[in-house]
N, C-alpha and C positions, 0 to 999 in steps of 0.2 A: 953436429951443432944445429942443424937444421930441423932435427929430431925435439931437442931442447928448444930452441926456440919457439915449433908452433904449441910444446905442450906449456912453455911458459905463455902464450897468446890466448889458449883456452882459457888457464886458469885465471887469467888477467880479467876475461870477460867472462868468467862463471862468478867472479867475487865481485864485478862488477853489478851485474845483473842484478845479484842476491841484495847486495848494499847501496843501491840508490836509493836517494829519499826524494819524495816530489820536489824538495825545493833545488835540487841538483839536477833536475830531467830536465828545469829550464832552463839551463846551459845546454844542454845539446844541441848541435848541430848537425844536419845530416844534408849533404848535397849530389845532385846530378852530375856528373864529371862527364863532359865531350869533350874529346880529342879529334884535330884533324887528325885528316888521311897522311900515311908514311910513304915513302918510296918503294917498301917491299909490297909484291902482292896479296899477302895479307894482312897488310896497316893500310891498302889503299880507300876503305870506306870510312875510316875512322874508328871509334870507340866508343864506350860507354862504362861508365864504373858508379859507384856511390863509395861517397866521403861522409864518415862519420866521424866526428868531433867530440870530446868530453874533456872541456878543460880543466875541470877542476879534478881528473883521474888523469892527465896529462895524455889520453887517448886520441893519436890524430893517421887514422889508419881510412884504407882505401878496399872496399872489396870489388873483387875483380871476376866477372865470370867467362874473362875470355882466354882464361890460364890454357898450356895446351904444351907439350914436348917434341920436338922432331925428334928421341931417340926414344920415343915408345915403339914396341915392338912395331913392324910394318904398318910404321906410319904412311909412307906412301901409298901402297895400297889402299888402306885403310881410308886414309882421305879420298881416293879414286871413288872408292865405292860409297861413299856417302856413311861412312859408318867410323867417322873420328868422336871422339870422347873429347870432350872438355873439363874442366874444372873450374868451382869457385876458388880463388885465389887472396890470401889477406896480405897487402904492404904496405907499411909504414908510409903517411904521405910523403915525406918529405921526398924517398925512393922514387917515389912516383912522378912527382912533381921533375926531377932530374933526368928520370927516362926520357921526357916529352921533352923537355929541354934541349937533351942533348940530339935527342931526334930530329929536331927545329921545327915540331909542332907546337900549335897554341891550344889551352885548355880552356874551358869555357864552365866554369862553376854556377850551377841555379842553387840556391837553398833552396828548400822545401819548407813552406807553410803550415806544416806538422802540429799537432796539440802535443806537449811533454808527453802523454800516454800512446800516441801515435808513435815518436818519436820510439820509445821504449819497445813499443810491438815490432816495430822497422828490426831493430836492433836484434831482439832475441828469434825471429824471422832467419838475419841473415847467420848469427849463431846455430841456428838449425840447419842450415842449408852448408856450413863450413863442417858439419860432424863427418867425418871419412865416409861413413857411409851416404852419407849425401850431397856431397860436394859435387861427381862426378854425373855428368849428363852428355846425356850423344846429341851432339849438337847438329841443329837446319840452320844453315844460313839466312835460310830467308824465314823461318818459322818460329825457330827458337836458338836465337841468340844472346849474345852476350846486353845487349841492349833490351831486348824481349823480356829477356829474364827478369834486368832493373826494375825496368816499369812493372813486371806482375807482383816483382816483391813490394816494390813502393805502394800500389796498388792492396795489395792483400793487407797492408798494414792500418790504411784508412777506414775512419769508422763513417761511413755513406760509401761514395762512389766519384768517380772521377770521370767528368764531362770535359772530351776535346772540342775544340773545332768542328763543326760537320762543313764549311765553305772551301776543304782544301780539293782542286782540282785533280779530277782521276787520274789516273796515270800507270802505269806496266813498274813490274821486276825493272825488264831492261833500260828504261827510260832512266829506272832512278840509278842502276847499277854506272850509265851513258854518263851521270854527271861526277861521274868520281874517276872515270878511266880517259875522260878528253884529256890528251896531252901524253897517255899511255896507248898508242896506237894499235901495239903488240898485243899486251895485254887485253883488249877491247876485242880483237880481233880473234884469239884464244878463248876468251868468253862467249863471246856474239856465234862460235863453233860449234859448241855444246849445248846451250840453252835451247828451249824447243818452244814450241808455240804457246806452252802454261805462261810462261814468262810475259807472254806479249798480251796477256788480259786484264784487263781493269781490275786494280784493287783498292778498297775503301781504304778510309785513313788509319784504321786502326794495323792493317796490313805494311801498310807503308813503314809503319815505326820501327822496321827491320833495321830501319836505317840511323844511324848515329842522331846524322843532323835536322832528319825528320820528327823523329822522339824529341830532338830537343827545342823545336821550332813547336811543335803542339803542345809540350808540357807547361813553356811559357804564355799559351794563351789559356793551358787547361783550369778546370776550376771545380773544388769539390761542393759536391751537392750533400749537405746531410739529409737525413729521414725529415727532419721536420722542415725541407725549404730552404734553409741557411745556405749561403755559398761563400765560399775564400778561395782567392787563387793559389793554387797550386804550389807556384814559384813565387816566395817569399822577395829574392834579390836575386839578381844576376852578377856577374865578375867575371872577368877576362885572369885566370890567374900565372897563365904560363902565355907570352908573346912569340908568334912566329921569331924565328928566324931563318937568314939565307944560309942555303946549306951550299955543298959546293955538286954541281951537276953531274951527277954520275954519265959515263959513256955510255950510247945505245946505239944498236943499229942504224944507222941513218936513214935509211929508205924505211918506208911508211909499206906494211901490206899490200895497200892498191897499188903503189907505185911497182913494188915487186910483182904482181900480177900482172900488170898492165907488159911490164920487160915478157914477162912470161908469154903474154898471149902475139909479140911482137916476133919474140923468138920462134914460137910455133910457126908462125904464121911462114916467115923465112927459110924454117927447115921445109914445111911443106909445098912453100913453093921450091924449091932448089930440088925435092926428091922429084915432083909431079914437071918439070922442064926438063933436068940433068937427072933424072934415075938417083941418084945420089942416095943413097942408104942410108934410116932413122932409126933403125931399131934401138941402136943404142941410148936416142931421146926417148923415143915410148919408152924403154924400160924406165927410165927417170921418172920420168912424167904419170903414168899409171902406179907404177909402186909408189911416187908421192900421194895420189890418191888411193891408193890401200891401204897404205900406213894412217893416215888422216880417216879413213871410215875406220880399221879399225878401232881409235879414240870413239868415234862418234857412235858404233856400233855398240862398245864394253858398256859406257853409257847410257847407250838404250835401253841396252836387256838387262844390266846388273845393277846399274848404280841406285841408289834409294834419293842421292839427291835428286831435290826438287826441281821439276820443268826437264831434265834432259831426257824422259822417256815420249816427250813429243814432240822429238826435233825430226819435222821433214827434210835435213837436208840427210838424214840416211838414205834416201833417193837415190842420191849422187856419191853419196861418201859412206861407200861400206869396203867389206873386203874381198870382195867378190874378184876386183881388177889384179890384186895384189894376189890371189889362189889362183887365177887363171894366168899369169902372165909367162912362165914358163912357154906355153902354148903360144901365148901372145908372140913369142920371142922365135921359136920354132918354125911357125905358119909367115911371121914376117921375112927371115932367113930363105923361107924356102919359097915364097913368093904366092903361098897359100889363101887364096881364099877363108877368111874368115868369120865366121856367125857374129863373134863375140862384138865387132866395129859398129858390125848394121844394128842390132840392140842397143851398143849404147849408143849410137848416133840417136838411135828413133827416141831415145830414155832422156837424153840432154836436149833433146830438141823441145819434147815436151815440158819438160821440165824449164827452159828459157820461154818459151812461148806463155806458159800458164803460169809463173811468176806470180803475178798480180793477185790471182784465185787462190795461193795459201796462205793458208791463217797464221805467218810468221812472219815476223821481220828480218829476213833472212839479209847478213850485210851484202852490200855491191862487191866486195872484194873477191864473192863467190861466181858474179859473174864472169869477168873474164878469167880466172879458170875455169870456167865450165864451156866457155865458148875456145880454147886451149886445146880441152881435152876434145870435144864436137868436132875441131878442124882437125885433128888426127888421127880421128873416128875415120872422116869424111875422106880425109888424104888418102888412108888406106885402102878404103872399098875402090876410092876412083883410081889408083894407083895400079890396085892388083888388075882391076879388070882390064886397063890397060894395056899390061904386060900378056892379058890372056888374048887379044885382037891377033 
């Protein structure tokens, strides 16, 4: 049925195409659609789609190029390493309109300021880009997105060019990603992991439009310039067409990262004084503790070296978070046991030392929550070297 369907969609907009007359292209309508951000983590920055109108062909459909399956073959992977496919996608609005409904997002519709023959280029634009063979695109979140995509096709369809804003205030990746994830502590925490120092440099406006609400705060001021001087703004009208509503609060961890850190660096602190008074045996917390940061470099590590997405092949906090603690910890485990003197403590003490000390000197915005784990792992570093030599008196 799905099959029938989109080859009835084609043919719908191939007889379309062929049989408009100018006096029918001024009925069209074609609009911006932003969607707020959803609860899952990927509806938390929002949306972007174009609605295209023809009422006198009863055509009120939605193209979507943020279509995408969790049951394509190793999709997880696949999203890991920066190499997911997307797809343009076409649904009836009214579908559409329900999804966000029921999501208890609101939509936010711009018309478009278009000439009828604008209007018509939009259209068989995005009829080319729906052909199988070109629907599908590997998608950058931050480069080329579902939003990205909108505007270059809105964009390709105008006859001049399309002047934004240049007064909008610099700002990072992370900054803008910061205003969609307050109130998702986890999530922020999860991302603020892997981004690397690309993230944290100044991008123009036209970079920024990664973002839903960005694109649509500039499209509202933008304005087309023809060849000969002429300007029209961009965005015809604005609408609100779908209203929030309160959804019901999903359950979440209740402690917040730092807060769990800060427990963490309290508890160290307690083992290591209990081992460094009463001898009292930790081995079985460093194994926790280091294979937590093992496991955590290697995220940060697969990242580095493999992933194509954008910004995480310059994240210094590989410094501290690789897997180096989690290949050696066997040993770790051994030399503690047996009351050994160990190289691997006095490295990383001198490695976390540095690395809390010169903070300020990387070109990242590394979050605080890395602090007191870092100063966790430092005091167990530290416990150890003073411990063992003690034992050796």
């Amino acid at each position: 049925m799905r099959k029938l369907y989109i080859l009835f969609l084609l043919l719908t907009l191939g007889a379309w195409h062929t049989t408009t007359r100018a006096s029918e292209t001024d009925s069209i309508r074609v609009s911006l659609m932003t969607c707020s951000p959803g609860s899952e983590i990927y509806a938390l920055f929002g949306h972007t789609a174009i609605r295209v109108e023809v009422p006198s062909q009863d055509i009120d459909w939605v193209y979507n190029y943020g279509m995408f399956s969790f049951n394509t073959p190793h999709f997880v992977f696949r999203f890991v390493t920066g190499e997911t496919d997307y797809q343009l996608g076409i649904i009836p609005y009214p579908y559409f309109e329900e999804e966000y409904r029921e999501r208890g997002s609101y939509v936010v519709e711009q018309e478009l300021n278009l000439r009828p023959e604008e209007k018509v280029r939009l259209v068989g634009i995005l009829q080319r880009n729906y052909l199988p063979e070109n629907r599908t695109y590997r998608y950058n979140y931050f480069y080329d997105n579902c939003t990205t995509r909108a505007r270059d096709r809105i964009e390709e369809s105008i006859e001049g060019r399309v002047v934004y804003p240049v007064n909008r205030q610099a700002t990072t990746f992370r900054q803008i990603i910061h205003r969609f994830t307050a109130g998702h502590p986890w999530d922020e925490f999860g991302i603020d992991l892997v981004l690397g120092a690309e993230a944290d440099r100044a991008i123009d406006t036209r970079t920024q439009m990664f973002s839903p609400f960005v694109m649509m705060a500039e499209a509202d001021s933008a304005v087309i310039r023809q060849a000969d001087g002429e300007t029209r703004p961009l965005v015809k009208a604005t609408r609100r067409v779908v209203e929030a509503s309160a959804q019901p609060s999903e359950s979440s961890f209740p402690l917040s990262p730092m807060t769990c850190a800060c427990l963490l660096l309290a508890l160290s602190a307690v083992v290591s004084w209990a081992e460094w008074r009463h001898g009292m045996p930790s081995w079985w917390f460093d194994t926790l503790l280091f294979a937590f940061q093992g496991l955590a470099g290697c995220i940060v590590a697969f990242l580095f070296f493999f992933s194509l997405h954008p910004t995480v092949g310059s994240n210094y906090l590989l410094i501290i978070l690789n897997p180096i603690p989690l290949i050696y910890l066997p040993w770790m485990i051994y030399k503690s046991l047996k009351g050994r003197k160990d190289a691997y403590h006095v490295g990383s003490a001198v490695v976390l030392t540095l690395f809390i000390v010169f903070w300020w000197l990387i070109p990242q915005k590394i979050t605080l929550v890395i602090l007191p784990l870092a100063l966790s792992l430092l005091m167990r570093s530290v416990t150890r070297i003073l411990v063992t030599r003690k034992a050796r008196k």
